[in-house]
Kinemage of the C-alpha trace (Angstrom):
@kinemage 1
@onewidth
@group {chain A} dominant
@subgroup {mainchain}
@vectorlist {calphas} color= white
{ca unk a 1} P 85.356 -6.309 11.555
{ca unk a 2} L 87.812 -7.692 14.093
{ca unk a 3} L 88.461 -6.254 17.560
{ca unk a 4} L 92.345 -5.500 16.097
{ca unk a 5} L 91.358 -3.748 12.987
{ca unk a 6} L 88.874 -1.254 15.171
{ca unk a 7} L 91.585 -0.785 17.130
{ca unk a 8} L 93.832 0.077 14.838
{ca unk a 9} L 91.486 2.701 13.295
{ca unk a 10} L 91.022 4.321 16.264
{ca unk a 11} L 94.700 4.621 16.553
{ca unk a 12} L 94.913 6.182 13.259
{ca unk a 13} L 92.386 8.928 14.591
{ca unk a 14} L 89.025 7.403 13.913
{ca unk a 15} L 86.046 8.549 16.397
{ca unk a 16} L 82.512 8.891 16.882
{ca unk a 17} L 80.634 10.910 14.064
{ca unk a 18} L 77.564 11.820 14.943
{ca unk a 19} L 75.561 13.591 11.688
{ca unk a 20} L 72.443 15.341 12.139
{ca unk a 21} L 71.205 15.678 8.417
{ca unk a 22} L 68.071 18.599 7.595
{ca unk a 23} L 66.807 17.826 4.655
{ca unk a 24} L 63.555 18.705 2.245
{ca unk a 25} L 60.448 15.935 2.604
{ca unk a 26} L 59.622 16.041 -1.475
{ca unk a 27} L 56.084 16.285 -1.422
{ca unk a 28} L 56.409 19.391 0.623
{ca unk a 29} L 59.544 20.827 0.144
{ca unk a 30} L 58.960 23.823 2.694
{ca unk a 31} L 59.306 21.218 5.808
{ca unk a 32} L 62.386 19.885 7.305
{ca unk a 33} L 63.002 16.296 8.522
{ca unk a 34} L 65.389 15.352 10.660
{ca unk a 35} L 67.751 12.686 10.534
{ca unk a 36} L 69.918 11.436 12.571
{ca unk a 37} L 73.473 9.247 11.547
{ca unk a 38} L 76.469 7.822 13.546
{ca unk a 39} L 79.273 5.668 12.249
{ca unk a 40} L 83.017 5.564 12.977
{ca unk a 41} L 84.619 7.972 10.844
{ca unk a 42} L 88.213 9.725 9.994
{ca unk a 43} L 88.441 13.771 10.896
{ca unk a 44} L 88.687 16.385 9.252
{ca unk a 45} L 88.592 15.121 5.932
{ca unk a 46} L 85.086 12.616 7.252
{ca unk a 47} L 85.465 9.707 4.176
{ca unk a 48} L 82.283 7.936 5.086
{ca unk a 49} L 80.204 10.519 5.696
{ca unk a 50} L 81.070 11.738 2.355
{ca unk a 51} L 80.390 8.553 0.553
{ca unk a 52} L 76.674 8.695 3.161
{ca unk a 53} L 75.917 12.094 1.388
{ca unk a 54} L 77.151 10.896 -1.575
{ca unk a 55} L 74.909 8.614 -2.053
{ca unk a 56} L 71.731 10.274 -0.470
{ca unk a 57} L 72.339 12.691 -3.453
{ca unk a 58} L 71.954 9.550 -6.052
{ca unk a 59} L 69.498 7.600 -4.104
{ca unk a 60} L 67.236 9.660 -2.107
{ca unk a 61} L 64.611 12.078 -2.988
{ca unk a 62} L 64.538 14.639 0.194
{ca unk a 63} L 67.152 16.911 -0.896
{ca unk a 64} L 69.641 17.877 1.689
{ca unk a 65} L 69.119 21.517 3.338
{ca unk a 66} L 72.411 21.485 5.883
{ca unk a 67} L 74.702 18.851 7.799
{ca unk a 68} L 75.279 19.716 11.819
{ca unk a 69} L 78.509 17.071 12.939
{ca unk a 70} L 80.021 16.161 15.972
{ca unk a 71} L 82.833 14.367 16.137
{ca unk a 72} L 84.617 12.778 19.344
{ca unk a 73} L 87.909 10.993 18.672
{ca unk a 74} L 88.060 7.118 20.775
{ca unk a 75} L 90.872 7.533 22.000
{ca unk a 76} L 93.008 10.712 23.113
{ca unk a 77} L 95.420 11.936 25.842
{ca unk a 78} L 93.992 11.480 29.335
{ca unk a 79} L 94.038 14.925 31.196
{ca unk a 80} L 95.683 13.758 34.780
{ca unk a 81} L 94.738 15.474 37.877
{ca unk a 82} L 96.286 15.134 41.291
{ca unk a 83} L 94.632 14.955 44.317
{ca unk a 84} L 94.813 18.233 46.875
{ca unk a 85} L 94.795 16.665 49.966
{ca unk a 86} L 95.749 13.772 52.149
{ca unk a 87} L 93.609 10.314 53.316
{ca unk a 88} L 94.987 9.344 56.475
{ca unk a 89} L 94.319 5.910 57.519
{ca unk a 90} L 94.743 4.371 61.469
């Protein structure tokens, strides 16, 4: 992908998912593993990390017990603060 077209998604709202995914290990379904997943993705509706868990569901065999996410958009309004005070120089 080209430094314009990441750009332009971040315009558009994309930002940092971060996906921390519990799921069952088969061949002892009463332990939880951990798994950890970050990609650029689109919030609130999160397109590719429903096409991830969509295809964990068809391809792997730990099935999922929850989905923590965090989400941090790239780029957002900068929160300006001024100075209190003076610098006085000579």
């Amino acid at each position: 992908m080209n430094t314009s077209s990441d750009f332009e998604k971040r315009l558009l709202g994309y930002g940092l998912l971060t996906a921390e995914i519990l799921y069952r290990i088969p061949d002892h379904p009463q332990l939880l593993q951990s798994f950890l997943w970050q990609t650029e993705d689109l919030a609130p509706k999160f397109p590719e990390l429903n096409r991830f868990l969509n295809f964990w569901e068809r391809e792997i065999d730990g099935s999922i017990h929850s989905v923590r996410v965090a989400h941090q958009r790239l780029i957002q309004p900068v929160d300006f603060r001024y100075a209190d005070g003076e610098i006085v120089i000579h």
